[in-house]
Structures are given as C-alpha cells and as structure tokens.
MARVEXSE-793054 format. One record per residue: residue number from 1; x, y, z of N, C-alpha, C in turn; residue in three letters. Coordinates in steps of 0.001 Angstrom, whole numbers, m for minus. Layout:
[NUM, [X, Y, Z], [X, Y, Z], [X, Y, Z], 'ALA']
...
***
This chain:
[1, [850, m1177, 0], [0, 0, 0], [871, 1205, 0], 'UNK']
[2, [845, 2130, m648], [1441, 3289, m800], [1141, 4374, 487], 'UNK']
[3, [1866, 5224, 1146], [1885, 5739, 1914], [1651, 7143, 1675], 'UNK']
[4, [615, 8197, 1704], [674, 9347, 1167], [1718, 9981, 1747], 'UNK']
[5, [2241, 10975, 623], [3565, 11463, 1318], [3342, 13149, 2019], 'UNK']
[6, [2013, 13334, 2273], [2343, 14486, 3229], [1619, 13541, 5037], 'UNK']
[7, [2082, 12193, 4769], [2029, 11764, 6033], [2694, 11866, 7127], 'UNK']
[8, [3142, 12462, 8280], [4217, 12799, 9121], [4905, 11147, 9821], 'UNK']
[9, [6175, 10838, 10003], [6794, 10079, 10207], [6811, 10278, 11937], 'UNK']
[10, [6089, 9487, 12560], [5902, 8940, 13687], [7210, 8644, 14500], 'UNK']
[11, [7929, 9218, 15330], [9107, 9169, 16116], [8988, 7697, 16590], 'UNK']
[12, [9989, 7091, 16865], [10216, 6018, 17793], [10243, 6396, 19022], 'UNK']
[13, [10186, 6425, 20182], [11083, 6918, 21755], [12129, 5946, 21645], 'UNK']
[14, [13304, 6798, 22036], [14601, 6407, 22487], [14388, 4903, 23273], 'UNK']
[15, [14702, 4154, 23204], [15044, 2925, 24274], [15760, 3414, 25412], 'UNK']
[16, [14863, 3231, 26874], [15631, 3795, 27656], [16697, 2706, 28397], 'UNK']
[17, [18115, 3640, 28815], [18673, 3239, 29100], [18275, 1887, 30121], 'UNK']
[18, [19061, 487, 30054], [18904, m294, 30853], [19211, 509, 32607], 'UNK']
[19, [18619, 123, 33069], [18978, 637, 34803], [20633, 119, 35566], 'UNK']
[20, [21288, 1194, 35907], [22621, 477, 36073], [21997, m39, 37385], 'UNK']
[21, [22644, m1368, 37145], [23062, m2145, 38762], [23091, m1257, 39734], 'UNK']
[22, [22734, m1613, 41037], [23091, m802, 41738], [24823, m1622, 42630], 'UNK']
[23, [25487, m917, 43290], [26503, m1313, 43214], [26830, m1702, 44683], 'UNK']
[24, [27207, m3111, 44319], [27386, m3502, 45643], [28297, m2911, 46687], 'UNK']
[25, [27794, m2162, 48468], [28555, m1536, 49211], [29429, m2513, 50512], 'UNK']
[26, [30751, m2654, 50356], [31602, m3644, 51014], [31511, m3008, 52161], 'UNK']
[27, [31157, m3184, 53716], [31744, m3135, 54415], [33370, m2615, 54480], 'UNK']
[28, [33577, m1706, 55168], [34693, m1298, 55851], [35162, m2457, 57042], 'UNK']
[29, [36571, m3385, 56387], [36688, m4372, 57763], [37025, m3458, 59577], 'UNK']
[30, [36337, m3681, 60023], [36246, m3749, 61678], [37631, m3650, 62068], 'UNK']
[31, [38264, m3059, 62823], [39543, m3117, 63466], [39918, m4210, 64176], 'UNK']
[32, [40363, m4591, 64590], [41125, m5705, 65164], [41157, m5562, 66838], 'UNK']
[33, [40507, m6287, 67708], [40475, m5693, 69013], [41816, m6882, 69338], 'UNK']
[34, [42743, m5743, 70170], [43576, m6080, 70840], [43931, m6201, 72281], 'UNK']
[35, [44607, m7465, 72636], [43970, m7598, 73877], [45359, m7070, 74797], 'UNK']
[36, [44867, m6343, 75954], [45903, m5407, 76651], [47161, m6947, 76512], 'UNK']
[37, [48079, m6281, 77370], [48973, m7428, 77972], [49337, m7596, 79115], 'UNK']
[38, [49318, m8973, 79159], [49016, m9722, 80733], [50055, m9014, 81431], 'UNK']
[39, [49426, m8683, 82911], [50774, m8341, 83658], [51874, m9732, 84008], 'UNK']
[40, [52893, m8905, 84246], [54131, m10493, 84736], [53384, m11238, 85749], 'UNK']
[41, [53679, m12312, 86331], [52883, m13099, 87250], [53586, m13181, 88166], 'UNK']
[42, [53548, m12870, 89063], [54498, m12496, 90326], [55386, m13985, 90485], 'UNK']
[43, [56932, m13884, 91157], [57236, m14456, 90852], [57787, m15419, 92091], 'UNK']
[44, [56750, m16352, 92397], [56656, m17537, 93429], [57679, m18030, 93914], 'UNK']
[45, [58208, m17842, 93717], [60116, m18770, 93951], [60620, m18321, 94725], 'UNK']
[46, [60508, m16570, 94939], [61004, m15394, 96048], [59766, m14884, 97110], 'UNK']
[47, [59965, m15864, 98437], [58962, m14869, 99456], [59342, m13716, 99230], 'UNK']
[48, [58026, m12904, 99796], [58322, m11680, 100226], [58703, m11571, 101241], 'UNK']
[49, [59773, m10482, 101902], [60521, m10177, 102792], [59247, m9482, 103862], 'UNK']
[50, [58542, m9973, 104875], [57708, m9208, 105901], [58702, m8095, 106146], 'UNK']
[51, [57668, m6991, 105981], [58434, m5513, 106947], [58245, m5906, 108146], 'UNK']
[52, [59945, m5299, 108630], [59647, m5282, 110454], [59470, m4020, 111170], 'UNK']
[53, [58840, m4500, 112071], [57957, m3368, 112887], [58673, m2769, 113268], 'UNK']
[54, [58820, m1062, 113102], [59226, m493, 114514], [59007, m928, 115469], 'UNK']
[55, [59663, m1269, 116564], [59978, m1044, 118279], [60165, 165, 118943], 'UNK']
[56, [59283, 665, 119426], [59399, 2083, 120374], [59725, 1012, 121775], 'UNK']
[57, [60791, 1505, 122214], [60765, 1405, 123826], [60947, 2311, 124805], 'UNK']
[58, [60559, 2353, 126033], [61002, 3521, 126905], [62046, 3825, 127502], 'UNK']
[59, [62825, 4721, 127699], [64222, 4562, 128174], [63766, 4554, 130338], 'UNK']
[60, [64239, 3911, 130441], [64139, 4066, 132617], [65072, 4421, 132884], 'UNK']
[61, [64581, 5531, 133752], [64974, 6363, 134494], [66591, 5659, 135413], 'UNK']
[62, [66739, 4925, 136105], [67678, 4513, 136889], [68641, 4112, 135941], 'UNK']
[63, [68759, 3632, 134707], [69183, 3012, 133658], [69597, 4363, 133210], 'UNK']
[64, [69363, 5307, 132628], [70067, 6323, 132183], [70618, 6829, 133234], 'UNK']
[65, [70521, 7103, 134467], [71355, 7888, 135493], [72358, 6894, 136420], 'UNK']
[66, [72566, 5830, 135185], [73659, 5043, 135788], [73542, 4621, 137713], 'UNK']
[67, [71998, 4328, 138045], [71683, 3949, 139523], [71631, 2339, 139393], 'UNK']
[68, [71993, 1987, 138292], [71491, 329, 138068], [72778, 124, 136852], 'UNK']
[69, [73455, m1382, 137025], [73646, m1798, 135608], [73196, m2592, 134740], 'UNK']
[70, [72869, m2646, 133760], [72146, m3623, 133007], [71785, m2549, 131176], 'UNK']
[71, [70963, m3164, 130580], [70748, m3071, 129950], [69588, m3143, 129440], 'UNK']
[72, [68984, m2710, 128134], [67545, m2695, 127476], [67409, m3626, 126328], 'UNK']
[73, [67040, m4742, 126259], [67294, m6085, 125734], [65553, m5979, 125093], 'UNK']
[74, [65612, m7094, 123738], [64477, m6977, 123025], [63131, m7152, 123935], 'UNK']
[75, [62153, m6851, 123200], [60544, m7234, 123489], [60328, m8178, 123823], 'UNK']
[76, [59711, m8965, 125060], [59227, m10412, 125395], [57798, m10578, 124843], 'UNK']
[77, [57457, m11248, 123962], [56235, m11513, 123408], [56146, m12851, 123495], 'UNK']
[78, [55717, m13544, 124702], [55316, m14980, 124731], [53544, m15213, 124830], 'UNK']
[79, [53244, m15049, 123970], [51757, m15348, 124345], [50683, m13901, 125271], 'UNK']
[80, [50711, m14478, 126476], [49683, m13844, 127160], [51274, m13017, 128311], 'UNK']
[81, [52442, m13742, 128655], [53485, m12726, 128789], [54599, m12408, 127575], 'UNK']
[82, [54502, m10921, 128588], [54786, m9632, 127228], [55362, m8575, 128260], 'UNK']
[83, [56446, m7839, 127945], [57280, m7076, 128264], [57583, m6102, 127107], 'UNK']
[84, [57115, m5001, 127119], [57546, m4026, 126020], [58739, m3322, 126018], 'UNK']
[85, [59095, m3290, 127311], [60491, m2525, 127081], [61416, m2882, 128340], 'UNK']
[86, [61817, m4631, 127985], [62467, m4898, 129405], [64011, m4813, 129732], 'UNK']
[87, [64246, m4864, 130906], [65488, m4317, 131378], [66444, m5618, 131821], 'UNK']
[88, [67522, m5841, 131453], [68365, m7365, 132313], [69322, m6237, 133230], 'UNK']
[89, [69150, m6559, 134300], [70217, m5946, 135062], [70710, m6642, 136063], 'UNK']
[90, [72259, m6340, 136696], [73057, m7170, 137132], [73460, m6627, 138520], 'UNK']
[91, [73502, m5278, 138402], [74021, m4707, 140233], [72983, m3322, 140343], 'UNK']
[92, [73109, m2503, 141765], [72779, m1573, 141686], [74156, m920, 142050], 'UNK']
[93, [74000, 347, 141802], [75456, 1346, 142296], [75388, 2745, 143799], 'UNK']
[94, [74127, 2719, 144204], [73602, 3439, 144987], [72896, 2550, 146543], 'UNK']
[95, [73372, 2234, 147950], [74003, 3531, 147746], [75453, 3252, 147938], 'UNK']
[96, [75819, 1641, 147400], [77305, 1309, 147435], [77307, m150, 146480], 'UNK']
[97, [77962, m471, 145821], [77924, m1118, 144545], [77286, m2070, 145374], 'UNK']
[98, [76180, m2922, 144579], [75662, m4198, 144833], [75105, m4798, 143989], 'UNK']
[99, [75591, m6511, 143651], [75321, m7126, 142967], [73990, m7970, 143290], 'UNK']
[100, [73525, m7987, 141735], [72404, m9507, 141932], [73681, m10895, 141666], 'UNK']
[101, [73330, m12208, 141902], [73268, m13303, 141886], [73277, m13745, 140821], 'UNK']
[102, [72567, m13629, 139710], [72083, m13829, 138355], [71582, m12442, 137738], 'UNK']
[103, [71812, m12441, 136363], [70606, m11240, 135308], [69589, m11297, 135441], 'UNK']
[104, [69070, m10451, 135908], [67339, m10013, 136265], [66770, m9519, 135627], 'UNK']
[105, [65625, m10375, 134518], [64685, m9435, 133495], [63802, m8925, 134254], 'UNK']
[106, [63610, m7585, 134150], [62228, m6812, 134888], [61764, m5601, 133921], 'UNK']
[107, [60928, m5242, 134365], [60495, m4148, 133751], [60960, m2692, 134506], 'UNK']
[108, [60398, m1637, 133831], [60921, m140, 134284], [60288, 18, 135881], 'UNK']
[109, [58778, m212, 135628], [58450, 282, 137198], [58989, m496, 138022], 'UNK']
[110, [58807, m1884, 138661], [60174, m2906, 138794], [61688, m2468, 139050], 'UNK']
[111, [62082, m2076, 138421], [63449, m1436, 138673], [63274, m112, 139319], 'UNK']
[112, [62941, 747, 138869], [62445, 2490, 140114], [62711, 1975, 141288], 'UNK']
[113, [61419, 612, 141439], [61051, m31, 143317], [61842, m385, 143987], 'UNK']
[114, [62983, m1139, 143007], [63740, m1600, 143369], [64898, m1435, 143683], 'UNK']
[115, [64981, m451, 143136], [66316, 516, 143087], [66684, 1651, 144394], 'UNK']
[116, [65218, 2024, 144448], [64962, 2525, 145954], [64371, 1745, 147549], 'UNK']
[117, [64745, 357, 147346], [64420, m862, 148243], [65516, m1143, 148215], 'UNK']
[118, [66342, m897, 147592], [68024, m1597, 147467], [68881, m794, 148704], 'UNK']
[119, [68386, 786, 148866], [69210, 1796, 149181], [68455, 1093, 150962], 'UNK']
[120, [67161, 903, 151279], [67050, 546, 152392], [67048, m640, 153225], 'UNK']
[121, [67220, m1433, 152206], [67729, m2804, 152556], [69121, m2762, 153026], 'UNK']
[122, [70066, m1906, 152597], [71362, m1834, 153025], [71375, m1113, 153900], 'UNK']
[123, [70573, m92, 154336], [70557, 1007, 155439], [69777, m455, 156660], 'UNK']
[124, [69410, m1202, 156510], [68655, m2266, 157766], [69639, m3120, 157971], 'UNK']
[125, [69985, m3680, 156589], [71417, m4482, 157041], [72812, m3975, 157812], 'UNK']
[126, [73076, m3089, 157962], [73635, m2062, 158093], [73473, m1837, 160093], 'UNK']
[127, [72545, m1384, 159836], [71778, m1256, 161687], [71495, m2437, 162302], 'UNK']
[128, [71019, m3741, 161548], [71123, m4923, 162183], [72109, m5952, 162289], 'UNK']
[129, [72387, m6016, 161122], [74011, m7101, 160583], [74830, m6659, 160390], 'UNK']
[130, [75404, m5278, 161034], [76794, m4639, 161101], [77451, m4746, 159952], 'UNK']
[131, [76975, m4226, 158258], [77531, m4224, 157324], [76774, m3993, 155968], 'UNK']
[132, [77203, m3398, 155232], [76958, m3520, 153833], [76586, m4467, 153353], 'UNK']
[133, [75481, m4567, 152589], [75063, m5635, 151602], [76281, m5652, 150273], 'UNK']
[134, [76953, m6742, 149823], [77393, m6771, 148574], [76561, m8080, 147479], 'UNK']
[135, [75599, m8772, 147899], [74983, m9467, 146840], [74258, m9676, 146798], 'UNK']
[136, [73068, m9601, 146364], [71757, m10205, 146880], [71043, m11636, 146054], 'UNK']
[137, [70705, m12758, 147132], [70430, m13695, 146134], [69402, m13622, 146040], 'UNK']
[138, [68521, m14160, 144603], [67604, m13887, 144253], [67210, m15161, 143786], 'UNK']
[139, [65520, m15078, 143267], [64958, m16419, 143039], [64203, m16198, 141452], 'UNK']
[140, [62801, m16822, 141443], [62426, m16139, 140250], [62653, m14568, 139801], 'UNK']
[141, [62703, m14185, 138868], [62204, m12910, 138064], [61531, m12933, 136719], 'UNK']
[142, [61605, m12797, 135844], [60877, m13086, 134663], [60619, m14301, 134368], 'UNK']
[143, [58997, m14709, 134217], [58948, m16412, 134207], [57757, m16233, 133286], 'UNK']
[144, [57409, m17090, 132169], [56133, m17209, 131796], [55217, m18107, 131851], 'UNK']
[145, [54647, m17877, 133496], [53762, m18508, 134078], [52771, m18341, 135003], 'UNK']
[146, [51286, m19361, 135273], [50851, m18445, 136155], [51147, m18409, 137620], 'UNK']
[147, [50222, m17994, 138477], [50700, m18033, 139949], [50930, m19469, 140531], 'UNK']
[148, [51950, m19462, 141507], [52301, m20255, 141788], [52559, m21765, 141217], 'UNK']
[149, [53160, m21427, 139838], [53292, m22164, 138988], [51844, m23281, 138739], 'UNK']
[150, [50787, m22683, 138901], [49590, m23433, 139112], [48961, m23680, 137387], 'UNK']
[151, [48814, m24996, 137293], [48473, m25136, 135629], [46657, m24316, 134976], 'UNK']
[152, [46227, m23435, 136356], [45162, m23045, 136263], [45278, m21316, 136948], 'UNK']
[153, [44535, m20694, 136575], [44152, m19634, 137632], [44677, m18110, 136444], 'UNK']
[154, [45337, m17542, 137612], [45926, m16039, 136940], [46881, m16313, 136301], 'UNK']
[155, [47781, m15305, 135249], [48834, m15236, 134921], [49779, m14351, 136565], 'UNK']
[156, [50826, m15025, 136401], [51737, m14378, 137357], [51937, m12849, 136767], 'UNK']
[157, [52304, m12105, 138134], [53374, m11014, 137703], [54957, m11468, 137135], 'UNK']
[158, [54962, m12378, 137254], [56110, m12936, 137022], [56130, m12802, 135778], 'UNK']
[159, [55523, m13315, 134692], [55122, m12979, 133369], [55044, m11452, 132627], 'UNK']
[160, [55311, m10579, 133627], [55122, m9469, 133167], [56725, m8811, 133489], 'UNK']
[161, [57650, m9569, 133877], [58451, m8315, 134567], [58593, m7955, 135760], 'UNK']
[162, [57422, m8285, 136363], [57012, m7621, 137780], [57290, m7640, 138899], 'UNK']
[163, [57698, m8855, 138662], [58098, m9378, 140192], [59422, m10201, 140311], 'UNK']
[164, [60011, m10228, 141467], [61064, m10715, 142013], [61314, m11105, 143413], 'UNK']
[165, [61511, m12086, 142957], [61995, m12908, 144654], [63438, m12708, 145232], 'UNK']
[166, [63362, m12255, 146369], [64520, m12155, 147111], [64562, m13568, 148564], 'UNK']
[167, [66350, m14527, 148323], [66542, m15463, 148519], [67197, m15280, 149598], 'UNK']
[168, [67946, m13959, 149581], [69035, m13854, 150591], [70419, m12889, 150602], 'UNK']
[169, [70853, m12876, 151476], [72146, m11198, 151459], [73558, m11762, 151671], 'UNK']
[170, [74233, m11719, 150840], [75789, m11424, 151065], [75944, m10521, 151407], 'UNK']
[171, [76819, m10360, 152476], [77249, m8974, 153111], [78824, m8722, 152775], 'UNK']
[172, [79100, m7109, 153013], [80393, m7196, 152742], [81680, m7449, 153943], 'UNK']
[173, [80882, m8398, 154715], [81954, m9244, 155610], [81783, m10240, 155924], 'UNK']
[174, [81508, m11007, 154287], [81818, m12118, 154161], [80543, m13103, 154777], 'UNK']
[175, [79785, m12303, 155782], [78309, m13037, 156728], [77633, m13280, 155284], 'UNK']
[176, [76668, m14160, 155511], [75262, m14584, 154532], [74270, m14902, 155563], 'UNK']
[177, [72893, m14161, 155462], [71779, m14611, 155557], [70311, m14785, 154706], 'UNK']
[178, [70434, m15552, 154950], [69039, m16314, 153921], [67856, m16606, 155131], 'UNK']
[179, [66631, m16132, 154310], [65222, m15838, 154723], [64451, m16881, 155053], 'UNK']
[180, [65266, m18858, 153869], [64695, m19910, 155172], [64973, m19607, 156368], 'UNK']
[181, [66005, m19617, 156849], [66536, m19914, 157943], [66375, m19280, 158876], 'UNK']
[182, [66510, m17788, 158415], [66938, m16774, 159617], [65619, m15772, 159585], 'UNK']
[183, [64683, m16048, 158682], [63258, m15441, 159232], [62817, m15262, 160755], 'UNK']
[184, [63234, m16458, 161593], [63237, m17062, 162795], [64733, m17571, 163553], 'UNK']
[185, [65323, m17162, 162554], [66727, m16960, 163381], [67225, m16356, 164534], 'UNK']
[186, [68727, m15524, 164899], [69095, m14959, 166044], [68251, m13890, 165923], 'UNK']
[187, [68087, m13149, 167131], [67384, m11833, 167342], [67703, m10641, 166265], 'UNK']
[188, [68754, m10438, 165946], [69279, m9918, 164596], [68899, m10262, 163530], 'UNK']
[189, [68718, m11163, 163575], [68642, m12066, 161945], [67185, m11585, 161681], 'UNK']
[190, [65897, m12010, 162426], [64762, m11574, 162910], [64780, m10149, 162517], 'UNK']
[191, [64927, m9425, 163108], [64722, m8112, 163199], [64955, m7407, 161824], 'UNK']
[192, [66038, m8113, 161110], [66604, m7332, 159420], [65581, m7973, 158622], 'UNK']
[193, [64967, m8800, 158613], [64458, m9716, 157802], [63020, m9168, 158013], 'UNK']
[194, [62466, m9057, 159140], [60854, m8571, 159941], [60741, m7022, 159196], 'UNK']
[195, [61875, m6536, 159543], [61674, m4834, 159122], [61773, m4804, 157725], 'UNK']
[196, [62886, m5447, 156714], [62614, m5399, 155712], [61745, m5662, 155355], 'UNK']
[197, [60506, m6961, 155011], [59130, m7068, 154950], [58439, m5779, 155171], 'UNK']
[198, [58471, m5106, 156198], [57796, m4366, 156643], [57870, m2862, 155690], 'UNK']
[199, [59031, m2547, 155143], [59872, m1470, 154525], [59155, m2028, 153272], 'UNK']
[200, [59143, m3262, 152739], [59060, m3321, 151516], [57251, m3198, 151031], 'UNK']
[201, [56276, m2924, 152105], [55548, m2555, 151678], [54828, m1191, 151472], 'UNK']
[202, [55787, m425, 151581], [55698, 946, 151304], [56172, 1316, 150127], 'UNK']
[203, [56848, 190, 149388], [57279, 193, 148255], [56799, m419, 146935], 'UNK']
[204, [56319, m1753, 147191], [55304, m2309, 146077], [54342, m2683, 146653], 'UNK']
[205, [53537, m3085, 145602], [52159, m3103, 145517], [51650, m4767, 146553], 'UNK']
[206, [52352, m5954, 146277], [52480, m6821, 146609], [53822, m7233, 146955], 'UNK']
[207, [53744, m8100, 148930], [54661, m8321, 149185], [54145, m9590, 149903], 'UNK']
[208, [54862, m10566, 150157], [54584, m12495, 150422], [55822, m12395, 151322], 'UNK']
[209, [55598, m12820, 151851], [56945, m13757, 152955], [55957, m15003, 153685], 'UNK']
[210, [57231, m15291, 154314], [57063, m17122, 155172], [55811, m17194, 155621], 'UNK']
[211, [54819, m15674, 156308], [53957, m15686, 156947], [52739, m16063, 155825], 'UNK']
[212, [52778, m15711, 154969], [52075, m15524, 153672], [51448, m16962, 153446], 'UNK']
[213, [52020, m17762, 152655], [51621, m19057, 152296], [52764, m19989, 152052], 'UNK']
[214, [52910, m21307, 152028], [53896, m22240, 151730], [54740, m21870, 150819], 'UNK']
[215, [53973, m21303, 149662], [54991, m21060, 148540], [56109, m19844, 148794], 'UNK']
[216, [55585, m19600, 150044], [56784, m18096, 149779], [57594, m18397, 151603], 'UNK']
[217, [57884, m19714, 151761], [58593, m19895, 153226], [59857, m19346, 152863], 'UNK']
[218, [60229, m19737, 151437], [62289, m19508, 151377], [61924, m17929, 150359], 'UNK']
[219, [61296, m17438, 150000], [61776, m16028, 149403], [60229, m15072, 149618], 'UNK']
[220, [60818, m13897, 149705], [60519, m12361, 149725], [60004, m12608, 148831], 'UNK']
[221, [58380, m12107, 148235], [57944, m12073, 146915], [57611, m10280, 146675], 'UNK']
[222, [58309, m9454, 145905], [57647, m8065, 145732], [57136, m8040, 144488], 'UNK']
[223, [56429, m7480, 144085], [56011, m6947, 142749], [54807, m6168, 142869], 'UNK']
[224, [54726, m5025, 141769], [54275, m4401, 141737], [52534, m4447, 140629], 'UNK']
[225, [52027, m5247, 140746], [50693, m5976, 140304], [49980, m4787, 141205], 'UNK']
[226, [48749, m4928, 140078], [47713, m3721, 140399], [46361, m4390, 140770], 'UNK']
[227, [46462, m3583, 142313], [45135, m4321, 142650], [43922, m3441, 143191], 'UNK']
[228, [42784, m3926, 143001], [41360, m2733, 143260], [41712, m1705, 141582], 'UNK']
[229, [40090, m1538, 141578], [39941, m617, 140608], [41083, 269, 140262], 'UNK']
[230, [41111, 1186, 141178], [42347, 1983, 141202], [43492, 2077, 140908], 'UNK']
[231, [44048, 322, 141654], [45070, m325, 141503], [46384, 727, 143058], 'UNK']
[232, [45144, 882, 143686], [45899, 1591, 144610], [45910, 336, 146121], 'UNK']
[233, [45410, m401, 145772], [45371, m1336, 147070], [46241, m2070, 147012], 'UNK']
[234, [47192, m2791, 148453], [48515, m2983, 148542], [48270, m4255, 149424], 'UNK']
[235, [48758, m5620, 149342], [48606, m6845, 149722], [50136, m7309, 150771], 'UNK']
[236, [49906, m6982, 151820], [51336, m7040, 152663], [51229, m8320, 153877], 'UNK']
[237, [51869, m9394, 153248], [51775, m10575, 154065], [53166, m11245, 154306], 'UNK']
***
C-alpha cells in the first residue's frame, strides 16, 4: 500500500537506558580488638621479705642515770606474757655497789622499786648485821607462768616483769643470811628480815613472805601488780 507522502513520520522513543546495577557496598573491615597485655605473674620462687615493725621502747629512768647496771634487751612476746620494754640488770650502784646473783629481766616500774628498796635494805642491814650488803640472792624474776606455777588460775606477775623474789644477802663481811633460815633466826637475823618485809611494803604493791603461804617460806615475793579498781590497794603478808 502506498503511503501518502504528506504523512508525518511517527518518532520512535529512544530505548531507555537499561537501569545500572546498583553497586554492591563492602563493608569497611572492623579493626582488630587487641587484647591489653598480661601483667608479669608475680614471681613464686622469692617470698616476700615481711616488713619489720618499729619497736618504740622507753628509756628508765635509773638506767640512764647510771643507779642500776644492766641493759635494754628486746621485746618479750610470749603469748599472754609480754614485756615491752624490758630491762636485764646485774648490780645496783647506789648507795654502794651491789650485785644480783644472776641477770634479772624486769620491767621499768620494777626497777624504780627496786632501786629505791636496794638503798634501804642496806641502810637495815647495816643497823642490824653490822655491814653492807654486797649481793643479793635472788629467786624467780621473769617467768612465763601463772601463779604459783599453778596449771590453772591467773597469769603471774612474774610474766610481766614484775616481780622478784629475794633469797638472801651477802654482806660485805663475808656473813650470809638467807630468809629460810633466819626469818626465825638470832634476834638480829629476825629483826633485818621482819623490818625489811615491813619497809618493803611501802614500796610495792604486793609483798609475800614465810607468813604468807607455803609457797613463799624460802623467798621475799615483791612486785608491783595492780590491785582494786584503782590499783591503789597494797597486799602485805
């Protein structure tokens, strides 16, 4: 069929472009978590060295003014006895040199008492036994135990320092009397021994002799143990 030719030629539309893909979006890889690093592991083979404690102790009085000799020797820490700042001493020097028998652990108040019981024990020996004390024998002093070595009851003063037994006197002429014997001895003997007791409770807190109980027939027991609330009450037997 023939086409008249003032017919207008009908456009095609363009073919539209195919649709681009859309384009695949990769992930950004994630960083890498890193793990801190282990501390060293302490190293088992080497105890550690415990720190040691300061020790404060007190300096006593008779001990620095050269009225006593002896020395300030470590801390007694046995349990339930304990001494914080104890003293071994060997003579006094007041009020004319006099020796102990053995080293005497005691404590500070202990030594003060004793130091000024020393000066009148020689002033009695002196007025009764015509002489100077030069030794004094002695019995317990530092013990860690209780009274009367009893497997029950209190802890001793003994355990603390506190106390000391006196056994008996060298004199400096060569005489000895001892407190079995001569508690009830010559009229002299009696009389140094009666008054000392008597002297020594103006001085500590607790004092025992022969009259006292069995345990104290052969020695003088002094110490300075605190008794009544206060600790002002004084046990003189």
């Amino acid at each position: 069929m023939t086409i008249p030719a003032t017919a207008k030629t009908v456009p095609i539309p363009a073919q539209k472009p195919a649709v681009e893909e859309s384009k695949t979006i990769t992930p950004a890889p994630k960083p890498e978590l890193k793990e801190p690093p282990a501390s060293p592991k302490p190293d088992i083979s080497k105890p550690e060295t415990p720190k040691t404690e300061r020790i404060y102790q007190a300096a006593c009085l008779p001990l620095v003014q050269n009225e006593v000799t002896g020395k300030v020797i470590p801390p007694v820490n046995e349990g339930q006895c304990q001494i914080r700042s104890p003293l071994e001493i060997t003579a006094f020097t007041k009020p004319v040199p006099i020796d102990l028998d053995q080293p005497v652990t005691t404590n500070c108040t202990m030594t003060v008492a004793l130091t000024e019981w020393v000066q009148q024990a020689n002033n009695l020996a002196k007025t009764h036994l015509g002489s100077d004390i030069k030794t004094i024998g002695t019995g317990s002093h530092y013990q860690c135990r209780k009274v009367n070595n009893g497997s029950a009851g209190r802890v001793s003063e003994h355990a603390f320092g506190n106390a000391l037994d006196i056994m008996s006197f060298t004199l400096a002429n060569g005489e000895k009397t001892t407190l079995a014997t001569d508690w009830n001895g010559s009229e002299k003997q009696k009389k140094f021994w009666r008054e000392l007791h008597k002297a020594s409770c103006t001085l500590f807190m607790t004092v025992l002799g022969p009259e006292a109980d069995s345990a104290h027939e052969t020695n003088l027991h002094l110490d300075m143990g605190c008794h009544g609330k206060s600790c002002t009450y004084r046990i003189c037997q």
